[in-house]
ZARONU-623047 format. One line per field, with one value per residue (C-alpha): residue number from 1; residue in one letter; z, y, x. Coordinates in steps of 0.05 Angstrom, whole numbers, plus 5000, padded with zeros to 4 digits. Layout:
# ZARONU-623047
i: (NUM|...)
aa: (a|...)
pz: (Z|...)
py: (Y|...)
px: (X|...)
END
This chain:
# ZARONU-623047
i: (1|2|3|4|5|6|7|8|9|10|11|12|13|14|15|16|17|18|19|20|21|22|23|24|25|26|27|28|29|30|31|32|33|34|35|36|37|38|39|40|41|42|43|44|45|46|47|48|49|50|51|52|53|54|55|56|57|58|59|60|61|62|63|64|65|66|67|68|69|70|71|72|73|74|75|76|77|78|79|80|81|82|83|84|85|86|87|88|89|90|91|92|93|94|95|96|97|98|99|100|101|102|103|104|105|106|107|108|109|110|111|112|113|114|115|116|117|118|119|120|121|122|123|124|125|126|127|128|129|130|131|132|133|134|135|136|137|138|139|140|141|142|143|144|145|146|147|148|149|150|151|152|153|154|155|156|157|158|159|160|161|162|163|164|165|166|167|168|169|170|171|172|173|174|175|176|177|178|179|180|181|182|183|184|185|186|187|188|189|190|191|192|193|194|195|196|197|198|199|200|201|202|203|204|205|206|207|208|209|210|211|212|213|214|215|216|217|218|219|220|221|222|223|224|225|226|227|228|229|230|231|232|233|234|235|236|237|238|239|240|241|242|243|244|245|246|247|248|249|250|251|252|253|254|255|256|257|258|259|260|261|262|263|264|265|266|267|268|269|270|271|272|273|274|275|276|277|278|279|280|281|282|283|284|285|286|287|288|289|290|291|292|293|294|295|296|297|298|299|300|301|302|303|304|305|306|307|308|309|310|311|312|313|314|315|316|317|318|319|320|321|322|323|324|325|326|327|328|329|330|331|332|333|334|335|336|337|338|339|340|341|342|343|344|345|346|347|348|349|350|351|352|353|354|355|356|357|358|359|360|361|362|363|364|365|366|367|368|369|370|371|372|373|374|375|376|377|378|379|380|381|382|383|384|385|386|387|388|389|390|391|392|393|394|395|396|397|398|399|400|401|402|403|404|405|406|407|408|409|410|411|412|413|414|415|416|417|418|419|420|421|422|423|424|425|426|427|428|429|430|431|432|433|434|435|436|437|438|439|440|441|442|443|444|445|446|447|448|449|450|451|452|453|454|455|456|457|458|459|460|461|462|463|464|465|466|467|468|469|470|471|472|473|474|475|476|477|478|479|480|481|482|483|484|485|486|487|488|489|490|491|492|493|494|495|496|497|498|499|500|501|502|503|504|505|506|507|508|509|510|511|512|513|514|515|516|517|518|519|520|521|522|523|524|525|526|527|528|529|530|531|532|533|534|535|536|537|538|539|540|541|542|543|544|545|546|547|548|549|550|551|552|553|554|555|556|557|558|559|560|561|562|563|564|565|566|567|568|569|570|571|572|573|574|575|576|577|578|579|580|581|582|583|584|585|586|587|588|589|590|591|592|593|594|595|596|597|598|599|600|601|602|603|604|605|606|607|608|609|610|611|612|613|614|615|616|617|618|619|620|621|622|623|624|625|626|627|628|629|630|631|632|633|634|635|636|637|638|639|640|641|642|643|644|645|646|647|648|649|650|651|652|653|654|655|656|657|658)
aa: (x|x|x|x|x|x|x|x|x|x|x|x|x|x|x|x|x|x|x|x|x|x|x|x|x|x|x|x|x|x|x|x|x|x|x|x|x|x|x|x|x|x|x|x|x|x|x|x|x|x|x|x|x|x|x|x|x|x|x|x|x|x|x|x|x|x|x|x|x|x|x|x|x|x|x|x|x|x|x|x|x|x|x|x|x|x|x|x|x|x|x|x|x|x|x|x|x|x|x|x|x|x|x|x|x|x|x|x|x|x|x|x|x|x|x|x|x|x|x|x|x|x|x|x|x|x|x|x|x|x|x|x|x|x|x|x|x|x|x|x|x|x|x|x|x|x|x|x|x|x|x|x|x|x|x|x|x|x|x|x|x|x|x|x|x|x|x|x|x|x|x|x|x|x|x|x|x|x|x|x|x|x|x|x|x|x|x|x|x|x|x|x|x|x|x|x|x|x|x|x|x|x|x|x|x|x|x|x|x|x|x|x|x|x|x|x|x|x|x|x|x|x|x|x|x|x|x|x|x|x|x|x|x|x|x|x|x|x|x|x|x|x|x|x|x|x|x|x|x|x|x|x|x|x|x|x|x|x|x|x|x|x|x|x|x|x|x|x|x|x|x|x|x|x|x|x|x|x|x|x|x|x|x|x|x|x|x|x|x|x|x|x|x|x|x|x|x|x|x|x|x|x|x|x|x|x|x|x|x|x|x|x|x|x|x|x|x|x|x|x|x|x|x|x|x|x|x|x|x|x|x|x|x|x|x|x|x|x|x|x|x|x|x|x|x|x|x|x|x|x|x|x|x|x|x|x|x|x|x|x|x|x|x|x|x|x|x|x|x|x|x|x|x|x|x|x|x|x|x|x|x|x|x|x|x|x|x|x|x|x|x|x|x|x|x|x|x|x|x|x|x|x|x|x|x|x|x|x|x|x|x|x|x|x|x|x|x|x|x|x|x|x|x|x|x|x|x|x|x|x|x|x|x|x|x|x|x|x|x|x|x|x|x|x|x|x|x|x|x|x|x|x|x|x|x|x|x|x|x|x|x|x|x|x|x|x|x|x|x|x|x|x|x|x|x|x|x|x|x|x|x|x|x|x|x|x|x|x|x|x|x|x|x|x|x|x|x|x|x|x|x|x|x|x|x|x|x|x|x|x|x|x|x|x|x|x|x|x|x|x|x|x|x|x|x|x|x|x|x|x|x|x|x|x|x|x|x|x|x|x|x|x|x|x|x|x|x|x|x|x|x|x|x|x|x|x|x|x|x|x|x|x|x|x|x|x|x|x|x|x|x|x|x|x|x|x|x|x|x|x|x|x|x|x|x|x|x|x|x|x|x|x|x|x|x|x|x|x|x|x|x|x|x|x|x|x|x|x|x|x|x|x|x|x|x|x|x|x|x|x|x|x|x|x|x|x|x|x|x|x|x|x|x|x|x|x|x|x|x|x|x|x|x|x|x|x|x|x|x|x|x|x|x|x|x|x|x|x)
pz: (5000|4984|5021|5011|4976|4932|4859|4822|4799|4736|4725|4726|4674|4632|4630|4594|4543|4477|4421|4361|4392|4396|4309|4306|4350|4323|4264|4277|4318|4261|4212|4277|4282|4209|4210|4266|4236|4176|4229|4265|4212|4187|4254|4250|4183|4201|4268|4236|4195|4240|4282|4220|4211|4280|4288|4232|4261|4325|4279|4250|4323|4346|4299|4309|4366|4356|4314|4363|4424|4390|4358|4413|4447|4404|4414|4488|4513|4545|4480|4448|4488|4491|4561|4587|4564|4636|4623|4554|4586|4652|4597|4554|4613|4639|4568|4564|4623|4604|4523|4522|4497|4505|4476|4474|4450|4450|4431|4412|4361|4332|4257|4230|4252|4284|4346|4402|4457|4497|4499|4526|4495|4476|4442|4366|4324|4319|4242|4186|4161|4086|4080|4057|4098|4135|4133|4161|4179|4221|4173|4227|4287|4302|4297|4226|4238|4168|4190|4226|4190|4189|4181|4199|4222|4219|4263|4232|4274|4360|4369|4426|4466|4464|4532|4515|4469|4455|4399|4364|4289|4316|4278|4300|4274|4275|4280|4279|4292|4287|4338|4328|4379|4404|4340|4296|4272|4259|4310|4330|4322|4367|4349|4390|4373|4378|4368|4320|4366|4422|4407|4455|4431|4429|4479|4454|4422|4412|4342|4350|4315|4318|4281|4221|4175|4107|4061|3991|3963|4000|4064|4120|4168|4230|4242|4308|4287|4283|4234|4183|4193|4127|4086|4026|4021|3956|3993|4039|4020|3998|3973|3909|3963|4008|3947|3930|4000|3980|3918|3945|4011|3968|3924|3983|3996|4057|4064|4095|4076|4090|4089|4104|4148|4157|4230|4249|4204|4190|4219|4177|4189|4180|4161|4160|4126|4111|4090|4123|4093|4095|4148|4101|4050|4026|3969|3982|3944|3989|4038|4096|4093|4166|4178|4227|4237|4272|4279|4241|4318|4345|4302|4316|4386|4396|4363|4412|4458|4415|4403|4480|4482|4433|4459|4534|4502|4460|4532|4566|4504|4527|4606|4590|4557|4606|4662|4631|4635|4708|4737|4727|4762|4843|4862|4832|4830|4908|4923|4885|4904|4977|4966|4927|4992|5035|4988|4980|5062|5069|5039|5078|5153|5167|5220|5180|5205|5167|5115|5134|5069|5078|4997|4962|4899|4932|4898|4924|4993|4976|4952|5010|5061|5005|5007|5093|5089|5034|5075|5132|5098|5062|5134|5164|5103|5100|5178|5163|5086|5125|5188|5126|5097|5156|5164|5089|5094|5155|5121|5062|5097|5128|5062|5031|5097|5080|5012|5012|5068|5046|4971|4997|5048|4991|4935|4978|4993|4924|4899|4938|4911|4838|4843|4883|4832|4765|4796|4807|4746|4705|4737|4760|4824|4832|4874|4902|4969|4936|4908|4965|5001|4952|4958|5034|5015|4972|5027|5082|5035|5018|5095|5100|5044|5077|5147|5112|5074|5131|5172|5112|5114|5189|5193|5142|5176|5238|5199|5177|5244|5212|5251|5314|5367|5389|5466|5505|5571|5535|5574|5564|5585|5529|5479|5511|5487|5429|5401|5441|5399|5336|5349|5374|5305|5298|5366|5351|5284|5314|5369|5424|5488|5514|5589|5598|5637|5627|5684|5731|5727|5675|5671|5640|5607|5569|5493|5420|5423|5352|5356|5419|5389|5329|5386|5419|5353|5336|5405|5404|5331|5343|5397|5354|5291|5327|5373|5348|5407|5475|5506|5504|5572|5589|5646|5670|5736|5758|5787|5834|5816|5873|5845|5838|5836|5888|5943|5913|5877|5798|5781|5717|5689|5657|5598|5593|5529|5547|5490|5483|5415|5389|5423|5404|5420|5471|5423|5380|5432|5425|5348|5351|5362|5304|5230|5180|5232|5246|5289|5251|5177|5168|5234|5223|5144|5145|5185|5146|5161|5147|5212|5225|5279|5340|5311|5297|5363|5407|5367|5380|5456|5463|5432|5487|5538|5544|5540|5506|5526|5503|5539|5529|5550|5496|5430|5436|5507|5492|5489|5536|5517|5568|5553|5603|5607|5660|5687|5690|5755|5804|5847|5833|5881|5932|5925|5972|6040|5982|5993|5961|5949|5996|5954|5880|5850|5851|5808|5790|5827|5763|5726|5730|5686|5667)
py: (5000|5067|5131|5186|5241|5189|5174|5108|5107|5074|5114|5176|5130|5126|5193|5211|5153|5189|5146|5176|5134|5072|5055|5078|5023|4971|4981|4975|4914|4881|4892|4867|4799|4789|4798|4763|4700|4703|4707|4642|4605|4623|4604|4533|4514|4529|4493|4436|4428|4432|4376|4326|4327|4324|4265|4232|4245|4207|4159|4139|4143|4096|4039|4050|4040|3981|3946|3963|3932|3881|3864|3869|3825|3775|3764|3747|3690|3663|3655|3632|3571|3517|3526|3505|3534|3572|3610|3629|3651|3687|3721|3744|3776|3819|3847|3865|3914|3937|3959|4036|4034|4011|3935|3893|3821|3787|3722|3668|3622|3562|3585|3523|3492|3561|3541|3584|3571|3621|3695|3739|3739|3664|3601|3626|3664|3730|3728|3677|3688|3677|3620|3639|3697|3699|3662|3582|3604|3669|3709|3775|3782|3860|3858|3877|3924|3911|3837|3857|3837|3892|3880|3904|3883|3919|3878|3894|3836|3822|3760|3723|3702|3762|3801|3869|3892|3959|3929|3920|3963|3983|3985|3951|3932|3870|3863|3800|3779|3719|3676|3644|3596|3595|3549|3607|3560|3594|3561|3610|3673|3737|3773|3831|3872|3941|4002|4048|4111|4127|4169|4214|4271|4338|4391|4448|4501|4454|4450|4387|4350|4278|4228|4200|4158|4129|4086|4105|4057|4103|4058|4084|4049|4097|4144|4170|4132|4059|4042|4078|4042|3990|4036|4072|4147|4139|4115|4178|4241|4282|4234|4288|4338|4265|4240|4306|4307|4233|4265|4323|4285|4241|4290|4320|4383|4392|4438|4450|4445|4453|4371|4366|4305|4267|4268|4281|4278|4339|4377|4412|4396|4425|4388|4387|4335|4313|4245|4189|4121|4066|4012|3959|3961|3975|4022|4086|4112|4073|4131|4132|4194|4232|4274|4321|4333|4390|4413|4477|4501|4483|4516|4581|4570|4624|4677|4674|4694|4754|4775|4774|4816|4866|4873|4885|4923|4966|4968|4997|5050|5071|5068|5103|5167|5172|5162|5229|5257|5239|5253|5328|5317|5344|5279|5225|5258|5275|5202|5170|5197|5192|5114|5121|5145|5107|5039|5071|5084|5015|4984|5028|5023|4980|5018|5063|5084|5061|5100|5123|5103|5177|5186|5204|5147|5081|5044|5078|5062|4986|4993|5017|4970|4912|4948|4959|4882|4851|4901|4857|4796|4822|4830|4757|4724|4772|4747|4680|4686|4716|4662|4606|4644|4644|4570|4558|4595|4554|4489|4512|4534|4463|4430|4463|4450|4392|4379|4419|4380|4315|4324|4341|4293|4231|4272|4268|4195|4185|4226|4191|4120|4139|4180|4116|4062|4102|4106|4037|4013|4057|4034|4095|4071|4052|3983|3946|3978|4044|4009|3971|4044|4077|4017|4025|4097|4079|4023|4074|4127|4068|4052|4131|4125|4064|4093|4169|4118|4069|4136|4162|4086|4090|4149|4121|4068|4100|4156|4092|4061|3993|4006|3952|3932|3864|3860|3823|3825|3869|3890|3961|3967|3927|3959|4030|3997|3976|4040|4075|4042|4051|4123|4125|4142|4200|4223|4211|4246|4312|4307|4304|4268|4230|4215|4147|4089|4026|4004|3946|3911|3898|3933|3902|3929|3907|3935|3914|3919|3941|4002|4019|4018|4066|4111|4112|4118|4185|4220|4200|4209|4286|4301|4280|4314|4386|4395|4418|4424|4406|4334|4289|4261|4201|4181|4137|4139|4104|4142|4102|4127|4106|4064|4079|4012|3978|4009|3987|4035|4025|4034|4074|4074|4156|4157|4228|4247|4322|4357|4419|4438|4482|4489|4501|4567|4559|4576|4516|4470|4441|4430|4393|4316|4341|4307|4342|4398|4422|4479|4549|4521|4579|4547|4465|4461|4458|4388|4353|4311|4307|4331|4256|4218|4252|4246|4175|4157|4192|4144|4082|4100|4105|4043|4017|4054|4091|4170|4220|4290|4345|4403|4459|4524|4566|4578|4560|4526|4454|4402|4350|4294|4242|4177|4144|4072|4013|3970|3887|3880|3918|3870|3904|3952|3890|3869|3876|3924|3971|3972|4004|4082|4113|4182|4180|4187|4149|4152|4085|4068|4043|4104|4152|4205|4198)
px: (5000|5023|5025|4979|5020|5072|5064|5080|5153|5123|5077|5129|5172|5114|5080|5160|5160|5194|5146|5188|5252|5212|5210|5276|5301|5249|5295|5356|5331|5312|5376|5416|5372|5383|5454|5467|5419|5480|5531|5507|5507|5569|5591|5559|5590|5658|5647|5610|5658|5711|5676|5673|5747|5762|5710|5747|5818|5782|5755|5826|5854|5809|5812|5890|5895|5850|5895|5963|5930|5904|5972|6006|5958|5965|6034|6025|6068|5999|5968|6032|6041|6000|5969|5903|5837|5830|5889|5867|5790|5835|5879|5813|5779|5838|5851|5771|5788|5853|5832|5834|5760|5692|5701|5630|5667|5734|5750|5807|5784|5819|5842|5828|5763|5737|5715|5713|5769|5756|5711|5673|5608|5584|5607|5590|5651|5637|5666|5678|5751|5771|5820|5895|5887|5948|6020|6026|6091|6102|6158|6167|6193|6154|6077|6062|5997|5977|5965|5891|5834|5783|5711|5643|5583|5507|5462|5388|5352|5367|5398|5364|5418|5463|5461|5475|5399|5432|5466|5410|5421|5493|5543|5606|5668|5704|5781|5823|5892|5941|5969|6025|6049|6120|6149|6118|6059|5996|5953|5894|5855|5843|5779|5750|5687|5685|5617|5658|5627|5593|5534|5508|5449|5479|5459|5417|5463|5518|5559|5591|5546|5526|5564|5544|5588|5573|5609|5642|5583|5530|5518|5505|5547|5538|5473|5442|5375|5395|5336|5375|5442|5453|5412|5431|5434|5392|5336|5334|5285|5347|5386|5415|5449|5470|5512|5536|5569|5592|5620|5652|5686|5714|5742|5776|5734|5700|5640|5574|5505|5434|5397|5314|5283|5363|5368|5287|5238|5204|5273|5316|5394|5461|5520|5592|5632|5704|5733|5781|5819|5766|5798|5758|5800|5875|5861|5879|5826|5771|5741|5688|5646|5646|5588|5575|5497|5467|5400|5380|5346|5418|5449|5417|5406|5434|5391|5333|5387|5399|5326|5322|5377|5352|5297|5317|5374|5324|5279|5351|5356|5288|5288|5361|5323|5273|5325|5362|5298|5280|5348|5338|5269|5276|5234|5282|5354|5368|5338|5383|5445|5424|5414|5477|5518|5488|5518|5582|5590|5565|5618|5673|5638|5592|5566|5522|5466|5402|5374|5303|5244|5211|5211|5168|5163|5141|5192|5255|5226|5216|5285|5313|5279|5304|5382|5390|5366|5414|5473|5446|5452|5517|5543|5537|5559|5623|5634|5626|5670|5719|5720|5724|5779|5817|5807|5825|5898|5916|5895|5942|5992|5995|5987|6046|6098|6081|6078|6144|6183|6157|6184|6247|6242|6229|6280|6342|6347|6323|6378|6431|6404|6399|6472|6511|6477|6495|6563|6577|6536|6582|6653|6667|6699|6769|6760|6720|6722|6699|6634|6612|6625|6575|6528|6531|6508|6446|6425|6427|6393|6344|6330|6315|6271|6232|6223|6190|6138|6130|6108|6058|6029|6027|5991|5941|5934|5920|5864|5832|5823|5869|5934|5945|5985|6006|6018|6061|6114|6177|6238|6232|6321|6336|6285|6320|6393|6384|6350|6405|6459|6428|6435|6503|6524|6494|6509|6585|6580|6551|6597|6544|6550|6501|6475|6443|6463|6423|6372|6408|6347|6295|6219|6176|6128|6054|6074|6087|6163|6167|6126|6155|6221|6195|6172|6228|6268|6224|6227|6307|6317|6283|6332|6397|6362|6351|6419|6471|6520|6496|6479|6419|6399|6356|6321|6281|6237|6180|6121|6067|5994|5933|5887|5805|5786|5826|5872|5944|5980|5991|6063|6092|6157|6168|6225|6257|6289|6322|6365|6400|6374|6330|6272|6202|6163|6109|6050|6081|6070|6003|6003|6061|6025|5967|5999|6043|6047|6117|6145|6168|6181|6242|6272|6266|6260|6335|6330|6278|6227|6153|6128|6095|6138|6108|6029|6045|6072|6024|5978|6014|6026|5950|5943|5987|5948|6010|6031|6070|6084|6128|6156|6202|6214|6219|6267|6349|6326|6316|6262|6234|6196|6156|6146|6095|6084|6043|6093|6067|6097|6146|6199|6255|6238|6238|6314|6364|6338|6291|6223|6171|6177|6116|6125|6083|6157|6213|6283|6308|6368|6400|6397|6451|6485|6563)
END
């Protein structure tokens, strides 16, 4: 409802209508619609016929690589030796899914009597070859492509016991191969049977075309109406402007023209044509007519496009004058540009106050009401863009750490393999010391190479809820030693010292002792990795926690691992157990790694009801890691005069620093 005192915007618009600009633009509307009618169709022949040779080209591709696969196929050593039938029929339904296109029948056939040995679509051969066809005796080593048999095959009738009805008028072609068995004898036959296209009903407005193909003779061997397929073109209503396409392909031109009731009856088609090598025969001078069929509708699809646009164009020429003429009205000018500030302050605080609907054209009000509610609108979705941004640039920053550390994680060892192999393989070393030194190398780049994919698998693994633990009583001292020693390498080589003596006494605790080791092998690995200069220390203590359920204490056996190294910022901390999450990239990219050794063990020490912390307190001040684990039993605090500790802490005697 409108206010007393407004008028109807359209109304205004109307009552300054200019009626000598409307025939003027009725006009020139209608030499643009004819000129762009010429346009589109000048469009559609080139494209049309652009389409034919291309769907030729495809054509020719196609029945190439036919023959190659089929060739090379034949020359299998499974087909060339004299093995059972099942091998043959295993061997024929692995090649169906490995041909590079849509194949509906293969078979092997015995060259002699025909029979069927084995297939994929029934016990009857899918062609009857001439005799003499091929050589007894196989006289080349290399497949000869010229040795494929090419044939076709228009199926007017359905054939009761063949699965697949949409076969039915399809035209397919039929290729066949020799087999020669391993003394060169020609024993057998490889057939397949293969639709020569795929056709699929254009979209409106598309110029590809669909694909027709006709024989020198005037057959038509491929139509998108497969009651027409085996026909001749003289039997169609314009047969005169069909075989002067026949003509003209053959000839080598390729053109377009106008055909009436081809491709629909009662629908007028255009067509593009061109002409390919007929695989049927050897003469070069045999062709295959390709024919690309549009509708005359999709052809100018477009042009009820363009008469919409002329006329909202010829509305806008209109609207535009009487806009000039109502801007310099008092009633439509200062409302404007108010609603015109109001956007542009919008956009640079969005605490603007609302603009008030006191005008006096009922339209601008609606308008404004409509604009403060899409700036409302506007507003949430910008929060919530802006919160998903956010969220988006952390995931991709995490993505390309780790893309980036894991490429250069896998390229190094790779490097080092590829570099010692080529080395030895090329006798560039001296003696035999040298090579077995480089070999060494690629092994150890090769073990490097193992443990980064072993880690991605893990972690898969773990994602898909597949990863798990055997249990049983391990000693965790001689787990501790023997990771311990495998690290005393790389401790020696950085010129670290370490701080660990072994327990006296075993613990033993309830874990899979391999994936304890890799945990142990990460946490330790880390420490050697990220000091430079310093010490590692290692401790071990056990810690007695009061049971809920009964009133013993449960005892736990902590593993420190303390290093000197880097550090890691305190805002770093918590990420650090989340995958492919590693501290400040500029500060750890130099030491590799693919930021997956601590997600993966605080995954495997859950598994083992166990737990992994890290601590440290800040950059350049060193890193603690806490590995927490149920002990099965605890006697050795019962040797000798020790008893039980009665604190919740206790060191290990055994342990001490040196």
């Amino acid at each position: 409802m409108g206010k007393l005192g407004q008028s109807s915007f359209r109304r205004i618009l109307l009552s300054r209508i200019l009626l000598l600009s409307v025939p003027i633009l009725l006009v020139g509307e209608y030499v643009t619609y004819k000129k762009a009618r010429s346009g589109l169709l000048e469009t559609a022949r080139q494209n049309l016929t652009e389409s034919a040779v291309r769907k030729g080209e495809r054509i020719e591709e196609l029945i190439a690589a036919l023959k190659s696969n089929l060739m090379v196929a034949s020359q299998a050593s499974v087909l060339k030796s004299n093995s059972s039938n099942q091998n043959d029929q295993k061997f024929i339904s692995q090649l169906a899914t490995q041909l590079p296109t849509k194949i509906q029948c293969i078979q092997l056939t015995n060259f002699q009597t025909s029979k069927v040995i084995a297939g994929t679509c029934g016990d009857l051969p899918l062609v009857s070859l001439p005799p003499n066809l091929w050589a007894e005796k196989q006289t080349e080593l290399l497949p000869d492509l010229s040795n494929v048999y090419v044939t076709t095959l228009i199926r007017k009738n359905p054939i009761n016991n063949d699965n697949n009805l949409s076969d039915q008028n399809q035209f397919q072609l039929i290729l066949s191969a020799p087999v020669y068995n391993s003394a060169g004898q020609l024993q057998n036959v490889l057939t397949i049977k293969s639709t020569l296209t795929q056709q699929q009903r254009d979209l409106s407005g598309s110029l590809y075309g669909d694909t027709v193909v006709i024989d020198q003779d005037g057959t038509i061997l491929e139509h998108p109406q497969k009651e027409r397929q085996g026909k001749n073109i003289s039997q169609e209503k314009d047969a005169s402007r069909l075989e002067a396409i026949v003509r003209n392909a053959i000839s080598g031109q390729q053109y377009f023209l106008h055909l009436s009731d081809f491709e629909d009856d009662g629908v007028e088609s255009v067509v593009g044509y061109s002409a390919i090598h007929s695989p049927l025969s050897k003469e070069q001078n045999s062709k295959w007519v390709i024919l690309a069929v549009a509708s005359i509708d999709s052809a100018l699809y477009r042009l009820n496009e363009i008469q919409q646009v002329l006329l909202i164009l010829t509305l806008g020429l209109i609207a535009a004058i009487l806009l000039a003429t109502l801007y310099l009205s008092r009633d439509l000018a200062r409302p404007l540009e108010q609603l015109g500030e109001y956007a542009l302050n919008v956009g640079k605080d969005r605490s603007v106050i609302k603009i008030s609907p006191t005008f006096k054209i009922r339209e601008l009000n609606q308008l404004s009401e409509s604009l403060d509610s899409m700036v409302g609108r506007l507003t949430i979705w910008a929060e919530e863009l802006e919160n998903a941004w956010k969220e988006a640039q952390t995931a991709n920053k995490l993505k390309n750490e780790f893309l980036a550390n894991t490429s250069h994680e896998l390229r190094t060892p790779l490097n080092a393999i590829i570099g010692c192999v080529r080395l030895v393989r090329d006798g560039c070393c001296d003696d035999r010391e040298e090579e077995l030194d480089l070999l060494q190398k690629a092994d150890d780049a090769a073990i490097h190479l193992l443990h980064i994919i072993n880690d991605i698998l893990d972690l898969s693994k773990i994602e898909a809820g597949t990863l798990s633990v055997v249990l049983r009583p391990v000693d965790l001292r001689s787990i501790l030693k023997e990771v311990i020693d495998l690290q005393m390498v790389h401790i020696n080589q950085k010129g670290l010292q370490l701080l660990f003596t072994a327990p006296e006494q075993s613990i033993t605790v309830q874990a899979d002792p391999a994936k304890l080791k890799q945990v142990f092998l990460n946490v330790i690995g880390n420490a050697v990795k990220f000091t430079e200069k310093g010490s590692i220390t290692v401790t071990t203590t056990l810690e007695a926690i009061p049971s809920k359920q009964t009133n013993n204490n449960n005892y736990w056996v902590l593993v420190k691992v303390k290093d000197t190294g880097i550090g890691i910022p305190v805002e770093e901390q918590k990420k650090l157990f989340r995958p492919f999450v590693m501290a400040d990239g500029t500060r750890t990219r130099k030491y590799g790694g693919t930021g997956l050794g601590l997600a993966i063990s605080r995954k495997i020490m859950a598994l083992m009801e166990g737990t992994i912390n890290l601590q440290s307190p800040g950059v350049d001040l060193g890193t603690t890691v806490e590995i927490g684990m149920p002990i099965v039993s605890s006697g050795f605090f019962a040797t000798g005069t020790t008893e039980s500790p009665t604190d919740n802490k206790a060191e290990i005697p055994s342990v001490s620093e040196r």
